[in-house]
Structures are given as structure tokens and as C-alpha cells.
ZAFI-660987 format. One record per residue (C-alpha): x, y, z; residue in three letters. Coordinates in steps of 0.25 Angstrom, whole numbers, plus 5000, padded with zeros to 4 digits. Example, Ala and Ser with C-alpha at 12.3 -4.5 7.8 and 13.67 -1.06 7.14 Angstrom:
BEGIN
    X    Y    Z resn
 5049 4982 5031  ala
 5055 4996 5029  ser
END
This chain:
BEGIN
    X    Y    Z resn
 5067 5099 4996  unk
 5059 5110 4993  unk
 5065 5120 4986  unk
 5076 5111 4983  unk
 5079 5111 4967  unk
 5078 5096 4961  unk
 5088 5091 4951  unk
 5087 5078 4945  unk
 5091 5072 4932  unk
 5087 5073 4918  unk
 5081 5059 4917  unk
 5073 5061 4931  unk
 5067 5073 4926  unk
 5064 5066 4913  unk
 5056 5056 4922  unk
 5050 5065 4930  unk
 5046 5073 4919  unk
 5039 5060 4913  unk
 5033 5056 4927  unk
 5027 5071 4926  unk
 5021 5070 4912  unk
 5017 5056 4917  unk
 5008 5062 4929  unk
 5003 5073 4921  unk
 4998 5064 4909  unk
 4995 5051 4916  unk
 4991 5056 4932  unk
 5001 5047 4935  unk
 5015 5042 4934  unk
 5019 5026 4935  unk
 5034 5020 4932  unk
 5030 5012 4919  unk
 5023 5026 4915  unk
 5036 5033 4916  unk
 5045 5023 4909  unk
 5036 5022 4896  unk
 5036 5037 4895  unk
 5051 5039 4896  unk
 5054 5024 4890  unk
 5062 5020 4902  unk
 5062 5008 4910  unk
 5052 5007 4924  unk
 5067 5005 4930  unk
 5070 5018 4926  unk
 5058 5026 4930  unk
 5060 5020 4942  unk
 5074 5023 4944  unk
 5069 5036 4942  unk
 5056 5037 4950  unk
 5067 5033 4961  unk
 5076 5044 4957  unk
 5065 5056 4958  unk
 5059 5050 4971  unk
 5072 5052 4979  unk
 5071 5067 4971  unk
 5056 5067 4977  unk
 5052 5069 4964  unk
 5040 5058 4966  unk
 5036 5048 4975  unk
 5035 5034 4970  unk
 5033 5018 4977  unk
 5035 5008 4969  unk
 5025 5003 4958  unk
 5017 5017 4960  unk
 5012 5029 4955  unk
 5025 5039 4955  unk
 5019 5051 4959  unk
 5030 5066 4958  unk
 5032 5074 4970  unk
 5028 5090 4967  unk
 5043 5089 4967  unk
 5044 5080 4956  unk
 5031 5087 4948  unk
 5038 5101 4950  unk
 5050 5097 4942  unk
 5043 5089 4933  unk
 5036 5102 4927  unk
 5049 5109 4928  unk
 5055 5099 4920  unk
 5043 5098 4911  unk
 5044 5114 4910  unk
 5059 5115 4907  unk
 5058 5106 4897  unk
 5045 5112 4891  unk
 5052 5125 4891  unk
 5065 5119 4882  unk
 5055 5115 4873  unk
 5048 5127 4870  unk
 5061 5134 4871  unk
 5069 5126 4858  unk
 5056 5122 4851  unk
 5048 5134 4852  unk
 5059 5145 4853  unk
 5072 5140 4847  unk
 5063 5132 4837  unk
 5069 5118 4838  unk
 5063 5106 4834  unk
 5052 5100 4844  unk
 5063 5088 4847  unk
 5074 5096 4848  unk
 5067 5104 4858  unk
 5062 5092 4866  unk
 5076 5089 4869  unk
 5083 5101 4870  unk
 5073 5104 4881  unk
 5077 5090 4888  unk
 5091 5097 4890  unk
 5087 5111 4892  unk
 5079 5107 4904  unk
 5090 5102 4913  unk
 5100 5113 4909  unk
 5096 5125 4913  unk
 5094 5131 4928  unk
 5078 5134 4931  unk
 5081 5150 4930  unk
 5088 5147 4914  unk
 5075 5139 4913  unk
 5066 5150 4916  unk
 5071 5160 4910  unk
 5071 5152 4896  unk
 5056 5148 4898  unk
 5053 5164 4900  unk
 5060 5165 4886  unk
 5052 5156 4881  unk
 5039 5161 4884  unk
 5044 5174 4879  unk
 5047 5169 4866  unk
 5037 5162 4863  unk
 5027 5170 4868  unk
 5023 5163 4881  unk
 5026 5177 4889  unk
 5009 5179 4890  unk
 5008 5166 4897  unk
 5014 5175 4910  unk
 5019 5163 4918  unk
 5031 5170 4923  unk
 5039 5156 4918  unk
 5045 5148 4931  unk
 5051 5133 4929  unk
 5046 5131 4942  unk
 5031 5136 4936  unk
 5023 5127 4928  unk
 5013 5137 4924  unk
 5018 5136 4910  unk
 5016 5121 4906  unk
 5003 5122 4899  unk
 5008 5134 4890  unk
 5004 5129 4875  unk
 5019 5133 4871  unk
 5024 5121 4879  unk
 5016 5111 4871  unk
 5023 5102 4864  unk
 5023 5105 4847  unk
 5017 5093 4841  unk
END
């Protein structure tokens, strides 16, 4: 499964996107861990956890540590990445409310094939100025995750 192009649904990225920001914060990721930060029940996550391990997205026994495959990492950051990008793109550029954004991101992320989704992150950093950074933007690169532009507007 190498090459191989994962698909998989809206609310398993949502968890694997959770398990990533729980590994990068926490060091490690744990069931009860995941269910507080998505408010859902340990039976879901591990409905879930069950889901993404036939995907080999993680590797998990029972009652331990889930750790994500490189697999499972890679299109975590993806993920992260598209919905980063959706952000910038309707908060910063079309200048929509931070909420608005957020959510119109969440939909924006799923929609649209990885060559759409490059191209509109290379209009992004042309517009706001993020050409110097001279990444040569790639979805599949995640050079571009600790650009000040992607930080949240708090």
C-alpha cells in the first residue's frame, strides 16, 4: 500500500486529526484522552481506533498507548494542512468572520482534489504575501506549518 491514495471518512479524519494534535501536545495518545477532546464516548473512539487500524493508520491493543503508523501521521498533517489553508483562505483573504471560517474550512477540506488544493494555497500565499517564504507549496509538504500566517487570530 505504498503509493496507494487513503480515503476515509469525515469523522475518522476528525479523530485522527485529534489523536495527531493529542501526540504533538501530550507525547502520547490514550482512548479516554481522545474522547474528552472530541466530547464522544470511549465506545466511539474505539469504534474508531478499530476503523483506522484496518486502514493502517495506527496500531493499537487494548487498554494501551494508540500509537499512528507514518501513514496515519502523513495524513493527519494533510488534513491539518487543508484545513489550515481554508482558514487563512476565508478569514484572511475573503475576510469572513474567525467562526465562519473555521467551519467553512471543515467543508472546504473534503471537497476538493489535492491539485485544486494546491493551487488555492499558492493563491494564498500570493495574496497574503507568504510568496517570500519560497516553499514551492505542496499538500504533501509540510514545510509551511510554522508560518506565523497560519496561527490562529486570537
Amino acid at each position: 500500500m505504498s503509493n496507494e491514495k487513503s480515503y476515509i471518512s469525515s469523522s475518522l479524519e476528525e479523530y485522527l486529526k485529534a489523536m495527531y494534535v493529542l501526540k504533538t501536545t501530550n507525547g502520547e495518545i490514550r482512548v479516554t484522552d481522545v474522547a474528552n477532546k472530541l466530547n464522544v464516548s470511549k465506545a466511539s473512539v474505539n469504534k474508531a481506533v478499530k476503523a483506522l487500524k484496518e486502514e493502517e493508520m495506527l496500531n493499537y491493543e487494548a487498554y494501551s498507548e494508540i500509537k499512528l503508523t507514518s501513514k496515519g501521521e502523513d495524513l493527519a498533517k494533510k488534513i491539518l494542512e487543508a484545513y489550515d489553508i481554508g482558514v487563512l483562505f476565508f478569514r484572511d483573504v475573503l475576510s469572513m468572520p474567525e467562526e465562519k471560517a473555521i467551519n467553512e474550512a471543515e467543508k472546504l477540506k473534503t471537497a476538493i482534489s489535492d491539485e485544486a488544493f494546491n493551487s488555492l494555497a499558492r493563491f494564498v500565499h500570493k495574496e497574503l504575501n507568504l510568496s517570500n517564504l519560497n516553499c514551492a507549496y505542496d499538500i504533501n509538504n509540510n514545510r509551511c506549518r510554522t508560518c506565523i500566517k497560519r496561527q490562529p487570530t486570537v
